[in-house]
N, C-alpha and C positions, 0 to 999 in steps of 0.2 A: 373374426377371432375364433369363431365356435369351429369352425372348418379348420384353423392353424391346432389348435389344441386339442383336435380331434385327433388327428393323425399322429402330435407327438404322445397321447397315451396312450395309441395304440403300440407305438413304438417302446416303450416305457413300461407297457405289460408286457410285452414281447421279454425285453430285457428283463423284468425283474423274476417272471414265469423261469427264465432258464435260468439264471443266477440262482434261483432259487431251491434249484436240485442239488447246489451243493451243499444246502441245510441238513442239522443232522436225520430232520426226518427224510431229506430225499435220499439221501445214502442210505436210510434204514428200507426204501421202502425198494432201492435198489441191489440190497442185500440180503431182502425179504421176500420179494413176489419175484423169481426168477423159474427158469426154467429144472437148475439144479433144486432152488429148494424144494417146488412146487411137486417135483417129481419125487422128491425123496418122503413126502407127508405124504403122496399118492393120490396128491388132485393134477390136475388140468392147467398147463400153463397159460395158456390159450382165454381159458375162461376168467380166471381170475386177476388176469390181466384186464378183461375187454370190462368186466366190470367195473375195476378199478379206475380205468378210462371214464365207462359211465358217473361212478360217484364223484370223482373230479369236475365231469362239465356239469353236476346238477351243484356242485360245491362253487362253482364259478359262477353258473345262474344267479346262486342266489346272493355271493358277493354284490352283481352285477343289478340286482334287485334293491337292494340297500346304495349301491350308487347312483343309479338312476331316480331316488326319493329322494337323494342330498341334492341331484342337477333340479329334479323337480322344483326344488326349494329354492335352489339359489336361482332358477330362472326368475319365481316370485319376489326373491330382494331385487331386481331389476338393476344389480350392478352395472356401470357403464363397461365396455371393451375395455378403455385404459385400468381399471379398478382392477378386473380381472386377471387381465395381461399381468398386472405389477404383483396379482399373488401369486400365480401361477410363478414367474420368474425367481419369486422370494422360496416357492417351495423346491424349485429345483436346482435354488443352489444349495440351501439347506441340505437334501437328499444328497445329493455331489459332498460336499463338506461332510456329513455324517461315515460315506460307505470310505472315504477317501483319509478318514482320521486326523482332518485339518485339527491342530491344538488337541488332540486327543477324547475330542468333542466327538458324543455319537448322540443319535435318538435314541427312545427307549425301546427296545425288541422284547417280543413275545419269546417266553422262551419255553411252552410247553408241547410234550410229544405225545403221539400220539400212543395209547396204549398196547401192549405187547401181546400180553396176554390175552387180547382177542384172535392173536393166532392159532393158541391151543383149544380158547372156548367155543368160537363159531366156526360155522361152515364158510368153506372159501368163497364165496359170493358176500356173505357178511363182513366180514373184513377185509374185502379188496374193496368192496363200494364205501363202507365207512370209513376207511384209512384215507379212499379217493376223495371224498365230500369233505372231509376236514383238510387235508390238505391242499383239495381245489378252491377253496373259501377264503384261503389268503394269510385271512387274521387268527385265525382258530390256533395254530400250531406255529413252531420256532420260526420266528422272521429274520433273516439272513441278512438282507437288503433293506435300507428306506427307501429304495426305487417302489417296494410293494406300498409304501403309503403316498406317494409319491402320483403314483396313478390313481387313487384314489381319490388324491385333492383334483387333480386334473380331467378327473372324468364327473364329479361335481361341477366345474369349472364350466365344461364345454356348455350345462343351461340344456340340453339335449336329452330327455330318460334312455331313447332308445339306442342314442351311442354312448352312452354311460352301461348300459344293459348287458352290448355287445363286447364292448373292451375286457368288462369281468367276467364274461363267459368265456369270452374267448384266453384268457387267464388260466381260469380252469382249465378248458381242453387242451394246453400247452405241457400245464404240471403234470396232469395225467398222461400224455403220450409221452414224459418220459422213462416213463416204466417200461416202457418198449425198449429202453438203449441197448438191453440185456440180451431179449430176443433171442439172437443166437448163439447165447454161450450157454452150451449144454456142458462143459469140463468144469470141474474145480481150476486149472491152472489156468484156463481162459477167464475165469471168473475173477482170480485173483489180480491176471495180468488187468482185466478191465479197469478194474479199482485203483491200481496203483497210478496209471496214466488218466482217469479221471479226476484224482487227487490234482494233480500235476498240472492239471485245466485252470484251475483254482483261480489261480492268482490272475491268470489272463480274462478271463471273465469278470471278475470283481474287477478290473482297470475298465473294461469295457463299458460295463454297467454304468460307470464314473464318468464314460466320454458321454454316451446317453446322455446323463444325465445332464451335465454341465450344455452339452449340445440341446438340449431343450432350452433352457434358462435361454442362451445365444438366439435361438432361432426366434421364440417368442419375442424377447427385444427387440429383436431388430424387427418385426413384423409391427410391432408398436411405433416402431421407429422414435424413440422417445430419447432424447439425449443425457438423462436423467437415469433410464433404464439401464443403458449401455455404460453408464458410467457407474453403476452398481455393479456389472456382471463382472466389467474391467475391476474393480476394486478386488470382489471377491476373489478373482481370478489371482491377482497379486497377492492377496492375503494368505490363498491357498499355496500357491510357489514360497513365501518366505516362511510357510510351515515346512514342507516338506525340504526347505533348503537348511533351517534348522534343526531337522532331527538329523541329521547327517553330519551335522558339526562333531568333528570329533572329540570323543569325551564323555559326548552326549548322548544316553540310551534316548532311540525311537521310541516313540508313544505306542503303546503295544493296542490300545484301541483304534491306530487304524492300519492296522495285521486283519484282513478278514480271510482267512484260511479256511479250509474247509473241517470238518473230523478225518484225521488223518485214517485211510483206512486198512491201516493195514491187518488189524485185530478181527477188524466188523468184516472185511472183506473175507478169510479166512475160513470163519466161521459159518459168513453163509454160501461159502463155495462147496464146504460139507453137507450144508441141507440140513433142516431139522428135522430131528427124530421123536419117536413115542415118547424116549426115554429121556429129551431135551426139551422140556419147552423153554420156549420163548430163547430160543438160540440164535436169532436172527434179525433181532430187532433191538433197540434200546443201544444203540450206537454208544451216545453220550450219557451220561447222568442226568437227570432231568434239572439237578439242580445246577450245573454247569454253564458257566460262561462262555460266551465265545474265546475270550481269552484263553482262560482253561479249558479250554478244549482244543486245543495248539498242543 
């Protein structure tokens, strides 16, 4: 069992790390550490990138620090395989049902960003590695997905510190390299055109995350092989199809809680295709309003 549920949260950080760029802070931080802006303040793209990198995988360490204490733990409740197996299944259908807006039903999301005005206060080292550590850390900043707690239960789960360790590290290093997407758009219109087509990404990621996810739940079943288990996932699975074949019923407005859209960027993209200046701060960040829903934020 430890070996089955290894591998699906690895798979599961994978998913949730990239899904996770289309949070408002990953758009902020892809409309903030750029070549254009980086040049236009007069620092080094290069650097404040690779930093930023670094503050991420020391932000995923230490997610990964805190998951490896809960495996710790739960090695010592000495749950049986099947006990595991059956939470493990329950949390991935849950996380599936959440990002999939079965009945309108979501988990609860973090919805705080990271601050702005560390761009105008500190040195580009300061705020590439702090921006990276909080949003390499998972829970700190707006949670997009319940794939990110998701792997949490699951790397608890596996009973293992040191592949609990590795899965939230490697988390981290995932969020962080994608501050590279930008890399090589030194124009404003290249900057823009990026934004609008990674918008546009959106929705096929968020289905994907979904297959993940439910593709856990499945896998681990049937690795149980438990007639009991399979006959949960099959239920839920139904449950999920007669949600989504009712919000289609005509007449009938769709549950806007399971819309998981990105921040559209057309605004934030713009802005920091111009770069920020002496005479702007904080031009480049602060995408959404902090106090902002996903919803509103469609």
């Amino acid at each position: 069992m430890t070996l089955c549920l290894s591998i699906m949260a690895t798979l599961v950080a994978i998913a949730a790390a990239a899904r996770s760029t289309w949070s408002p802070c990953g758009l902020s931080m892809l409309s903030s550490i750029t070549p254009v802006s980086e040049r236009a303040k007069g620092n080094s793209y290069r650097s404040t990138a690779a930093w930023f990198v670094l503050g991420s995988t020391l932000g995923g360490a230490t997610l990964g620090t805190a998951m490896a204490a809960t495996a710790a733990a739960t090695h010592r409740l000495g749950l049986p395989p099947t006990g595991t197996g059956v939470v493990a299944v329950a949390a991935a259908l849950v996380a599936a049902g959440s990002d999939a807006g079965v009945f309108g039903l979501r988990v609860p999301i973090h919805r705080r960003q990271v601050n702005e005005r560390w761009l105008d206060r500190y040195r580009p080292w300061v705020y590439g590695a702090g921006f990276g550590w909080q949003i390499g850390s998972g829970l700190t900043t707006y949670i997009t997905t319940a794939a990110v707690y998701l792997m949490v239960v699951l790397g608890a789960l596996t009973v293992n510190p040191a592949v609990a360790l590795g899965v939230g590290t490697g988390f981290g290093i995932l969020r962080g390299l994608a501050v590279l997407l930008t890399r090589r758009l030194t124009a404003p219109t290249e900057l823009r055109t990026f934004h609008r087509r990674f918008d546009q990404a959106g929705p096929a990621m968020n289905r994907l995350v979904i297959a993940v996810e439910s593709g856990t739940a499945v896998v681990v079943a049937l690795y149980l092989r438990s007639p009991i288990a399979l006959a949960v996932v099959g239920i839920a699975f139904g449950v999920s199809f007669a949600s989504l074949i009712s919000a289609k019923v005509p007449g009938r407005a769709p549950s806007r809680a399971g819309v998981v859209r990105a921040t559209a960027p057309s605004t934030a993209s713009t802005q920091a295709s111009r770069g920020p200046t002496r005479h702007q701060p904080n031009s480049t960040l602060g995408l959404v309003d902090h106090g902002r829903s996903p919803a509103s934020a469609e």
